[in-house]
KOLTOR-869473 format. One record per residue (C-alpha): residue in one letter; x, y, z. Coordinates in steps of 0.5 Angstrom, whole numbers, plus 500, padded with zeros to 3 digits. Layout:
<recs>
AXYZ/...
</recs>
This chain:
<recs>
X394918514/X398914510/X395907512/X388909509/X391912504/X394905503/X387902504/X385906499/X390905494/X389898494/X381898494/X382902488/X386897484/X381892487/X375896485/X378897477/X380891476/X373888477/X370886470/X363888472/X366895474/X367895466/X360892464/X357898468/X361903463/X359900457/X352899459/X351905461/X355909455/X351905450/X345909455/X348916454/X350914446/X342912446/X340918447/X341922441/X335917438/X331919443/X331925442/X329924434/X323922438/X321929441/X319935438/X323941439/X326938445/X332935442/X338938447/X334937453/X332929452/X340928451/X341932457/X336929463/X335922461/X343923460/X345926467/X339922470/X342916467/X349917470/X346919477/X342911476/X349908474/X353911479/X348909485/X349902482/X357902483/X356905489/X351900492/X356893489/X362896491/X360899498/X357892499/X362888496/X369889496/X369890505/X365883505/X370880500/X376882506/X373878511/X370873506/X378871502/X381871510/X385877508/X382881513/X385877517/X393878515/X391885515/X388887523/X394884527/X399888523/X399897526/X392899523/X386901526/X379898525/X377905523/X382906519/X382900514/X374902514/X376909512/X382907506/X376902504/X371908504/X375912500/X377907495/X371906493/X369913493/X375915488/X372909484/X366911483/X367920482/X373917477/X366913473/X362919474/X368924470/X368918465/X360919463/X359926464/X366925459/X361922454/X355926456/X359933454/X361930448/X353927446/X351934448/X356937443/X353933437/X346935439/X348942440/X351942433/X358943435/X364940432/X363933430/X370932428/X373934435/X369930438/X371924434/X378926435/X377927444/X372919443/X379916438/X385921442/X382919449/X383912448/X390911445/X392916450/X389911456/X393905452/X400908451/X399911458/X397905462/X403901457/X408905460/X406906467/X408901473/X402902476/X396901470/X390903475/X394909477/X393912470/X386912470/X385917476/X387923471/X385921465/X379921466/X380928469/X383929462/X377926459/X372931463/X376937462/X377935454/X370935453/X369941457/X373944453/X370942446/X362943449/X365951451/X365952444/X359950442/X352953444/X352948451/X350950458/X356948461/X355949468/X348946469/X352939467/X358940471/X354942477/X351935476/X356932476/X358935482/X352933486/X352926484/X359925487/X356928493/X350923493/X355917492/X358920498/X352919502/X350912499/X357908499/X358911507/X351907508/X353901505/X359900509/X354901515/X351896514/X356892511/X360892517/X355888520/X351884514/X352880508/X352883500/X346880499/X342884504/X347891505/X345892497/X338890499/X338896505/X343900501/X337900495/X331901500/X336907504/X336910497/X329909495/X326911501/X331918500/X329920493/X321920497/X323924501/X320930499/X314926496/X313924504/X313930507/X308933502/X301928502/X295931503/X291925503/X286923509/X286917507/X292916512/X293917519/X296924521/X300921526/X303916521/X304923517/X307926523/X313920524/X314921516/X315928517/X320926523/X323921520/X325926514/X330929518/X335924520/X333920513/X339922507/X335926503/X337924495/X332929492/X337934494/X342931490/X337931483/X335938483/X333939476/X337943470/X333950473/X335950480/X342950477/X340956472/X337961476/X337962482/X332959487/X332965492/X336972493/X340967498/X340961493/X344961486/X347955483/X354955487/X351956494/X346951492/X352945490/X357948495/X351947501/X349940499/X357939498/X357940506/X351936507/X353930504/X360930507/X356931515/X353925514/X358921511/X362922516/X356921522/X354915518/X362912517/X362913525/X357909526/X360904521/X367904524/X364904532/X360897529/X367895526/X371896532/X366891536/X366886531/X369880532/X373875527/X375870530/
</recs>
């Protein structure tokens, strides 16, 4: 345990550091501070423009981290000869992929709580809440970071648990105002839950592939799992059943993305006497973490036979 932890660790540093990783931030920060023009465009429909292309928003971004640092940073080993120096010392094969794999999970869960940060704080100026407080979360927060990081030996270990701070803060802050709390951070929720799946295919093939090519499949995997439900209900006769009946089949071992993007409703009411919101989060939660640890041993039986000499 306390080799993957390692792996993990320095896979986070690694993943922090990367100037892309903040280009994404900005990006996708401007994104949600945009929002709040969009909604000027809509009629009666302010707070629920800012919440969905605002959550959709981070659901894309956190996809894209997924998919660069799933594609990258295993084949960034292997491509400096580190990978090299790393296999000969006490650590198994699986257990450098499985460090990898969390590293990068971590990175991108600590992405997610940054922008559903932003997101509280947008909703909260939308909602008619404390401007001033948001202002003093958005001035605070950031010197916080700053003296954190100035004082700390390790500077990328502190970013774990302000953004923490960060998200809880601005909970906080949004609970006062007249903003549906749960919905966003159930979200949020299953956006990590969806990160898990797709950095676990990422690996798979990048065990076996190159960056361009991982990033290409990793793309169509997602794709393909985001159709999902629209596979399974064409009703045209245009295509033949057979095809029809293959999609159906292939639905059921494909990674259904669809269940990690359920809309604001499914997380308001319940669905069924037997599916309310939590029930919901918590079984897509135990799904994403069964084909995560299904797609990661396949990964990890690839990586075991592959040879770097």
């Amino acid at each position: 345990m306390g080799r993957i932890l390692a792996v993990a660790v320095n896979t986070f540093r690694e993943a922090v550091r990367d100037r892309v990783l903040y280009g994404v931030v900005g990006i996708a920060t401007a994104v949600l501070l945009f929002t709040l023009v969009l909604a000027e465009l809509s009629l009666d429909q302010h707070l629920r423009v800012v919440l969905d292309v605002g959550l959709a928003s981070i659901s894309f971004f956190s996809v894209l981290v997924a998919i660069f640092l799933g594609s990258s940073l295993l084949y960034k080993e292997i491509e400096r000869k580190t990978l090299y120096v790393i296999l000969p010392k006490p650590i198994h094969r699986y257990e450098f992929l499985l460090g990898k794999y969390c590293g990068i999970t971590l990175t991108a869960t600590v992405f997610v709580a940054i922008m559903g940060a932003v997101q509280l704080g947008v909703t909260t100026l939308q909602a008619g809440g404390r401007a001033v407080w948001v202002l003093a979360a958005a001035l605070g927060l950031p010197v916080l970071l700053a003296l954190w990081v100035y004082r700390a030996r390790d500077r990328t270990a502190v970013v774990v648990p302000w953004s923490m701070l960060a998200l809880l803060t601005l909970s906080l802050i949004a609970s006062q105002a007249d903003v549906a709390l749960w919905p966003i951070l159930a979200a949020l929720g299953l956006n990590v839950a969806e990160v898990l799946v797709l950095t676990a295919v990422a690996l798979f093939f990048s065990s076996f592939s190159t960056p361009f090519l991982t990033a290409l499949f990793t793309a169509g995997v997602w794709l393909v799992g985001r159709s999902a439900d629209t596979m399974t209900g064409i009703k045209s006769d245009a295509i033949p059943q057979a095809v029809k009946d293959l999609l159906a089949q292939l639905v059921k071992v494909w990674p259904n993305f669809n269940l990690f993007v359920p809309g604001r409703r499914a997380l308001e009411v319940p669905l069924s006497e037997s599916v309310g919101p939590l029930s919901y989060v918590v079984n897509n939660a135990i799904y994403a973490g069964c084909y995560a640890a299904i797609v990661l041993a396949l990964a990890a039986l690839i990586f075991q036979r592959r040879d770097f000499l």
